[in-house]
C-alpha positions as CSV (number, residue, x, y, z in Angstrom):
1,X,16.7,-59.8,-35.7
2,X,16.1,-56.4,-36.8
3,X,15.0,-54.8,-33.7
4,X,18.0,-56.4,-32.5
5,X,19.8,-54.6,-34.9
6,X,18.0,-51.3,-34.3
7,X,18.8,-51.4,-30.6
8,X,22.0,-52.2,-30.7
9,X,22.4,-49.1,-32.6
10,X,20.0,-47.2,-30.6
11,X,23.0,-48.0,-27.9
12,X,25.9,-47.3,-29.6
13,X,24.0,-43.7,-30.3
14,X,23.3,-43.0,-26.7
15,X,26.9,-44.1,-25.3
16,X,28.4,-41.4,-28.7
17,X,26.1,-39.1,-26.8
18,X,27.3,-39.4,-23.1
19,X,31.3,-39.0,-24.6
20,X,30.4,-36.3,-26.4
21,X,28.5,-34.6,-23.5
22,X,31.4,-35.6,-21.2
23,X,33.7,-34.4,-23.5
24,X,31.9,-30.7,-23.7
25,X,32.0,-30.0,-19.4
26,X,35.6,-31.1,-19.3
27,X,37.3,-28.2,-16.9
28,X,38.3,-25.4,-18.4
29,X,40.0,-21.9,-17.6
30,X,37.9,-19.4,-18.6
31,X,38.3,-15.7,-18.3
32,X,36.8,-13.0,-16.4
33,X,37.2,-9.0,-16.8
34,X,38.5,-6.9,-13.4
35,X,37.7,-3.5,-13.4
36,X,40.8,-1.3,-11.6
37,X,40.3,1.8,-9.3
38,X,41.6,3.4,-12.5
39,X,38.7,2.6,-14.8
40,X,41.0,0.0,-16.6
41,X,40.7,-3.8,-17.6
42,X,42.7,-6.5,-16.6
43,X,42.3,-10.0,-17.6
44,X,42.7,-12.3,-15.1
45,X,42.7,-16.4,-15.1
46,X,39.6,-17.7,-12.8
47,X,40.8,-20.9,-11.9
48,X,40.9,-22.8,-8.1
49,X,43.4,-20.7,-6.8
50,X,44.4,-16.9,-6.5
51,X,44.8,-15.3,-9.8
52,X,47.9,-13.0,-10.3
53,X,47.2,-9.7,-10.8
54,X,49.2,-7.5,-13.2
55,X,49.7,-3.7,-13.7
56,X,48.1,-1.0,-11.1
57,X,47.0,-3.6,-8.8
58,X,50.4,-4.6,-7.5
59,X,50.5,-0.9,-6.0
60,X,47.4,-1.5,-4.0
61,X,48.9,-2.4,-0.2
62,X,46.4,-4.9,-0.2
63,X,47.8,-7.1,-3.0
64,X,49.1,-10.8,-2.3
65,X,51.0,-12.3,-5.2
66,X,50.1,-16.3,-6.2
67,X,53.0,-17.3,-4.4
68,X,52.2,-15.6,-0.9
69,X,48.7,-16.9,-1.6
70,X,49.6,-20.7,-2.4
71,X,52.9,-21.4,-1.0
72,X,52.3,-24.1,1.8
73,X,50.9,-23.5,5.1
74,X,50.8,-19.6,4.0
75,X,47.4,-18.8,4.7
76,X,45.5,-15.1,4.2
77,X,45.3,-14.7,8.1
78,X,49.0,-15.9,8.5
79,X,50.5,-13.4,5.6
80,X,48.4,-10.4,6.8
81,X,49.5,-10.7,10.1
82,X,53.2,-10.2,8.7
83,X,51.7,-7.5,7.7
84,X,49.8,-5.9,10.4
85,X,51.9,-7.5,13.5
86,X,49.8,-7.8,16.7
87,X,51.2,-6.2,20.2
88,X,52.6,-9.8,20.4
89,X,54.6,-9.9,17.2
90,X,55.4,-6.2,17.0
91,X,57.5,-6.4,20.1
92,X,61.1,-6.9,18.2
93,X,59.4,-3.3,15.8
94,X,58.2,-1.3,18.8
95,X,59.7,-2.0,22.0
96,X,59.2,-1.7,25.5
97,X,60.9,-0.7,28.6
98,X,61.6,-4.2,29.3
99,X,63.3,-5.1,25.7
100,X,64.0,-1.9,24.7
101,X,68.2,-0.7,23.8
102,X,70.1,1.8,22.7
103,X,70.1,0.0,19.2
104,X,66.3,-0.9,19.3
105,X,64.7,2.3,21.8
106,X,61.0,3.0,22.2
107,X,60.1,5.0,19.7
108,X,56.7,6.9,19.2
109,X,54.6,7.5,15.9
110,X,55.6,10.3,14.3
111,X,57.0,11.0,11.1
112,X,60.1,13.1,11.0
113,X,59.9,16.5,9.2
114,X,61.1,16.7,5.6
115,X,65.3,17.4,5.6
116,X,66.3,21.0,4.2
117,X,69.3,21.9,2.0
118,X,71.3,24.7,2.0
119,X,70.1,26.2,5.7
120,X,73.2,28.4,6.2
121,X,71.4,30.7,3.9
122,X,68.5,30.5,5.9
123,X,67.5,33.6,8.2
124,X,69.0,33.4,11.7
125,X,67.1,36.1,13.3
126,X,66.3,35.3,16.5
127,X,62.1,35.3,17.1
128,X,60.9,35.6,20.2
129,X,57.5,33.6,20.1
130,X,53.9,35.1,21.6
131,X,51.1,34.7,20.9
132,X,48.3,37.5,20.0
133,X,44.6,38.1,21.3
134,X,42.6,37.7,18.1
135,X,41.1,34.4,17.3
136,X,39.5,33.4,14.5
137,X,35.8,31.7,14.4
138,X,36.9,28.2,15.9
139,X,38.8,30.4,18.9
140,X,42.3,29.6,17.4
141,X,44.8,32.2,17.8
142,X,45.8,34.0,14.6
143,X,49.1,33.8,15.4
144,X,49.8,30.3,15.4
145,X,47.3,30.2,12.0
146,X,50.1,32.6,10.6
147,X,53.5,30.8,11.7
148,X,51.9,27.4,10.9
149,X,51.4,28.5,7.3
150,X,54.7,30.6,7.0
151,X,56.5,27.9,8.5
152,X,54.6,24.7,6.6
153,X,57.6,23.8,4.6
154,X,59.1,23.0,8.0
155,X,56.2,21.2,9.3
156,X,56.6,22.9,12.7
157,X,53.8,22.7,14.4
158,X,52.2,26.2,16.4
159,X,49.1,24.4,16.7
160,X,48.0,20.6,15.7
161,X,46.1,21.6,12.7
162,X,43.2,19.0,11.7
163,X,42.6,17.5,15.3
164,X,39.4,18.3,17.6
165,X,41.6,17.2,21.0
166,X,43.5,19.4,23.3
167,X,47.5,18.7,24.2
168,X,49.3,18.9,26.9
169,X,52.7,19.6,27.2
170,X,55.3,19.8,30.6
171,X,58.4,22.1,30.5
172,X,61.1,20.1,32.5
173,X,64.5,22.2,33.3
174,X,64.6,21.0,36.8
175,X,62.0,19.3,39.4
176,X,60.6,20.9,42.1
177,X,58.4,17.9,43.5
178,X,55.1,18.0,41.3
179,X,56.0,15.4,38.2
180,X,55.1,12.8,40.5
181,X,51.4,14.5,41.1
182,X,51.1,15.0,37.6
183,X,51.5,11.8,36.4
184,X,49.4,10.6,39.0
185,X,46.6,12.8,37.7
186,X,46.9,12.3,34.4
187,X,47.1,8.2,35.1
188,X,43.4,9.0,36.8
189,X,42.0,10.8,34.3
190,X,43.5,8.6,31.3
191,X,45.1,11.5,29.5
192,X,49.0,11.5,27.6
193,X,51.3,14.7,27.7
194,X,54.7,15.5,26.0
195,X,57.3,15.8,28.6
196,X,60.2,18.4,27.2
197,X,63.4,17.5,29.5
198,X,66.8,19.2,29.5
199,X,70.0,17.5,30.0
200,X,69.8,18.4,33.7
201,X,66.4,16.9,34.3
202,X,67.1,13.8,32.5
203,X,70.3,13.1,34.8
204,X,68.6,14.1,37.9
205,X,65.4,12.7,37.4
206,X,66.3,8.9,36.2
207,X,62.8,7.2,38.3
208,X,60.6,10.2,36.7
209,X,61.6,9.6,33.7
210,X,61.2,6.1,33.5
211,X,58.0,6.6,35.3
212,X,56.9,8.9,32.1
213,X,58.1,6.1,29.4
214,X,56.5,3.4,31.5
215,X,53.2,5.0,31.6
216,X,53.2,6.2,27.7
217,X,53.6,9.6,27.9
218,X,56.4,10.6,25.2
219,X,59.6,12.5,25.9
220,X,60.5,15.6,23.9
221,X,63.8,17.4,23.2
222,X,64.6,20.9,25.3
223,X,68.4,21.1,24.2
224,X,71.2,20.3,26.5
225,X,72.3,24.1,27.7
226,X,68.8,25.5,27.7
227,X,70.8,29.2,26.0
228,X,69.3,32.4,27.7
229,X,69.5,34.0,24.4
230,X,68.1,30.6,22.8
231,X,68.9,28.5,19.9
232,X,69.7,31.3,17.3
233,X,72.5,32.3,19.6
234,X,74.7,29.1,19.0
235,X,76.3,28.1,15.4
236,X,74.8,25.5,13.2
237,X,77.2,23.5,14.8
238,X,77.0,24.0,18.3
239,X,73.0,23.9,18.1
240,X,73.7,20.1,16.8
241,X,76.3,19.1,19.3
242,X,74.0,20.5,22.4
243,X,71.2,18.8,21.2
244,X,72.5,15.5,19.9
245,X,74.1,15.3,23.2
246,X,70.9,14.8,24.6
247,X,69.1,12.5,22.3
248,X,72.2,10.4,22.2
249,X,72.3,10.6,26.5
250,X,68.5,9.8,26.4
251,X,68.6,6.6,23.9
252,X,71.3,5.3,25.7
253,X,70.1,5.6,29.4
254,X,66.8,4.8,29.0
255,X,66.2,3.5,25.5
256,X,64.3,6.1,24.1
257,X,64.3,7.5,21.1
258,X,63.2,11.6,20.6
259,X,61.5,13.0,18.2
260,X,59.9,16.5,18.8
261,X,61.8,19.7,19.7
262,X,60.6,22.9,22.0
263,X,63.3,26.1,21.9
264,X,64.3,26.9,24.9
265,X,62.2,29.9,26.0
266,X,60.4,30.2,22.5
267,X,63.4,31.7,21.1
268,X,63.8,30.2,17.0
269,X,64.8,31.0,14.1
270,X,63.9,29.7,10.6
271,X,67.6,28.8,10.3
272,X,67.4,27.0,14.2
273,X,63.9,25.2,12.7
274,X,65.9,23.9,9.8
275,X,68.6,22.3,12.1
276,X,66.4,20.4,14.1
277,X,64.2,19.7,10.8
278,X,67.8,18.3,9.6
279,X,68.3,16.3,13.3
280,X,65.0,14.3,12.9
281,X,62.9,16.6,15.1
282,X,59.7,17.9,14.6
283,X,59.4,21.7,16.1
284,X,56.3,21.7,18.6
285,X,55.2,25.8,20.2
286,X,52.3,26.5,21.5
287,X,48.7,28.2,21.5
288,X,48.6,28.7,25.1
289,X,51.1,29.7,27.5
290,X,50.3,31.6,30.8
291,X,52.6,32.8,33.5
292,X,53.4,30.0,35.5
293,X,57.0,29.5,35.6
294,X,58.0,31.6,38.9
295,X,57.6,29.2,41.3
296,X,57.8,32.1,43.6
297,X,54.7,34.3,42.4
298,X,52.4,31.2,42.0
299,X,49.2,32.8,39.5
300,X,45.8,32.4,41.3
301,X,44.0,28.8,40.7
302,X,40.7,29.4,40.1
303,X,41.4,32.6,37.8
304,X,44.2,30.2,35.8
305,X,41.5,27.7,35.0
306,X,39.0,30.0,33.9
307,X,41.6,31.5,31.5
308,X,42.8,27.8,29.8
309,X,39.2,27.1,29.3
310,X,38.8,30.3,27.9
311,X,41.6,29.5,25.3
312,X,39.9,25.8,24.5
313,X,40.4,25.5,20.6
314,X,40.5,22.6,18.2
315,X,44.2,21.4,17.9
316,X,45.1,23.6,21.0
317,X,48.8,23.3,22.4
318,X,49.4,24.2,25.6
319,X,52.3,24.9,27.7
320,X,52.6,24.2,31.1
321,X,55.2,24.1,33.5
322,X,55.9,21.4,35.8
323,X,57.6,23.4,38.5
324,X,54.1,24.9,39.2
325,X,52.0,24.1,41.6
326,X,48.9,25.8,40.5
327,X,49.3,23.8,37.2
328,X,49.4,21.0,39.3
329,X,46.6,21.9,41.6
330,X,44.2,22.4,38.5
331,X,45.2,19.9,36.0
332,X,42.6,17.0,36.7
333,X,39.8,20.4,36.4
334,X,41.5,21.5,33.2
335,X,41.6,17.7,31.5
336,X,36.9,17.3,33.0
337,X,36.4,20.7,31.8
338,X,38.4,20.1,27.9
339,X,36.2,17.1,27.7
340,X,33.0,18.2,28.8
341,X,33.5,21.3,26.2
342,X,34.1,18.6,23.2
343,X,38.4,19.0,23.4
344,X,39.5,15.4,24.4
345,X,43.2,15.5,25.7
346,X,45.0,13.2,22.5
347,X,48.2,11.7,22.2
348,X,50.4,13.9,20.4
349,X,51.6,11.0,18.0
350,X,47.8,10.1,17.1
351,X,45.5,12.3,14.7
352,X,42.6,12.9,16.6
C-alpha cells in the first residue's frame, strides 16, 4: 500500500514538472539590439512579423513600415516594385511616342539646374565662347576647367565633368539632307547624341524629329530666333518668350519635353545663363568645335578626324554641325576611334 502511495506521488511530481516546464517555453517577445548607420541603438520587438523601426531608420529609402510589410497580399516584391516600377509599370511615369501628350511628354533624366534670384543684377555682358590650346594632364581644355568652375553655381556645363565617355551633340537651324545619315550611323554604331533644333527646324523637319525621339536620342533647346548678336542682345523678357515659344511648340507637337539649352552661336551671358537656369534648362557648350558650319567650304575629312581624335578628353563635348557633310562622312570613324582610345560615346542624361 505504501509503494502505492509513493508512486502515486512520484506521479503527481512528474506531471508538476511537465506544467511547470511547459509553463517556462511559453512564447514570448523578447528583445534584440539594432545597431544604426549612425552608431546608435534602437530597440526593436523580434517577433513573427516585421518589426517597426523608429528614429534614423525611417530616412533610409529602403525602409518598409509594419503596415506595408503585413497588410494583405502586400508582399516585399509587390511593394518594391511600387517602388522601382519596371519598363512595364513605368509607362504612365516615362512615356513613349505612342502614349506620350502634351500633359504627360517624354521626358529625359536630368535634373534641372538650381533657380536663381535676383538675375537683373546679374552681368549681361555678352561672351563670345572659344576655347584655348592648353590642356591640362587628362587633355581637357583649360578653358572649359575655368568656365565650369566660374560658372558652377549655374551648373552649366563646358564639359561633363566626372564621366570617362565622349558626347555628341548636332546643331540643327535648318536641314541640308544629312540628319537622316546620321541617325542612321549612329543607330549602327549604338551611340546617342543631343540634337539642338531651332524653331525653324522643328516645323520643317516634323519625320526627323520624330525619327530622333523614336530612336532615343534627346532634343535640346536652340531658341526660337537664333539672334545674330545672341541671347544677351534680347531683354529678360524677350529671351523667355523666344525660348518658351519653342519648348511650348515642341511639347505640344511632339510630346517632348526639353531640358538643356545651347546659345545660339556661343554668345551668353551670366545674366542669359540665369534665365535659362530660371526656364528649367541646363546650359550645355562645348570642348570641341571645328569649322564645319559653311556648307560651302567643306574642311578636309581625313585632316577633321585626325583633329577630334586629337581633342579626345574625359567628359569631352563636342559640337558638330548637321549641315556638314564631312561630319557626316566621318562620324561612324570618329564614334570606332573614341572607343578604341577608352572614350565611349554616353547618353548625355546618364553619368558615365
Amino acid at each position: 500500500m505504501k509503494g502505492k502511495r509513493c508512486n502515486v506521488k512520484k506521479l503527481l511530481l512528474l506531471c508538476t514538472i511537465v506544467i511547470l516546464i511547459q509553463g517556462c517555453t511559453a512564447p514570448q517577445i523578447l528583445t534584440v539590439q539594432q545597431k544604426t548607420k549612425e552608431g546608435q541603438t534602437t530597440t526593436a520587438p523580434k517577433t513573427s512579423g516585421t518589426a517597426e523601426l523608429t528614429g534614423d531608420d525611417q530616412s533610409d529609402p529602403g525602409f518598409m513600415s509594419r503596415s506595408q510589410t503585413e497588410s494583405p497580399g502586400n508582399s516585399m516584391s509587390e511593394n518594391a516594385a511600387s517602388q522601382n516600377p519596371t519598363s512595364e509599370n513605368a509607362a504612365s511615369q516615362n512615356p513613349t511616342s505612342e502614349n506620350a501628350t502634351s500633359e504627360n511628354p517624354i521626358t529625359d533624366n536630368i535634373t534641372p539646374p538650381p533657380r536663381i534670384t535676383d538675375i537683373t543684377s546679374l552681368d549681361n555682358t555678352s561672351i563670345g565662347w572659344g576655347i584655348g590650346k592648353d590642356t591640362d594632364e587628362q587633355n581637357r581644355p583649360l578653358d572649359c576647367l575655368k568656365n565650369q568652375e566660374k560658372y558652377a553655381a549655374y551648373e552649366a556645363d563646358f564639359y561633363k565633368e566626372n564621366s570617362k565617355s565622349i558626347y555628341l551633340t548636332f546643331d540643327e537651324g535648318y536641314e541640308a539632307g544629312y540628319t537622316g545619315e546620321i541617325l542612321d550611323t549612329l543607330k549602327e554604331h549604338h551611340a546617342s547624341a543631343v540634337f539642338f533644333i531651332t524653331m525653324q527646324y522643328a516645323k520643317e523637319e516634323p519625320d526627323l524629329i520624330r525619327r530622333m525621339i523614336d530612336e532615343g536620342h534627346i532634343l535640346g533647346n536652340h531658341s526660337t530666333s537664333h539672334p545674330v548678336n545672341g541671347m544677351p542682345s534680347l531683354s529678360i523678357a524677350d529671351q523667355e518668350k523666344d525660348v518658351t515659344a519653342l519648348q511650348d511648340y515642341v511639347r505640344e507637337t511632339y510630346h517632348y519635353e526639353m531640358k538643356l539649352f545651347r546659345f545660339p552661336s556661343g554668345k551668353f551671358s551670366e545674366q542669359s545663363i540665369a534665365v535659362m537656369n530660371n526656364l528649367g534648362l541646363k546650359s550645355i557648350f562645348w570642348s570641341f568645335a571645328h569649322y564645319d558650319y559653311n556648307v560651302n567650304d567643306q574642311p578636309d575629312p581625313v585632316a577633321s578626324l585626325e583633329k577630334m581624335k586629337k581633342a579626345f578628353h574625359p567628359g569631352a563635348i563636342y559640337l558638330l554641325h548637321a549641315v556638314s557633310s564631312t561630319d557626316t562622312q566621318i562620324l561612324g570613324d570618329l564614334i570606332e576611334a573614341a572607343k578604341a582610345a577608352g572614350y565611349p560615346v554616353g547618353r548625355y542624361d546618364e553619368d558615365q
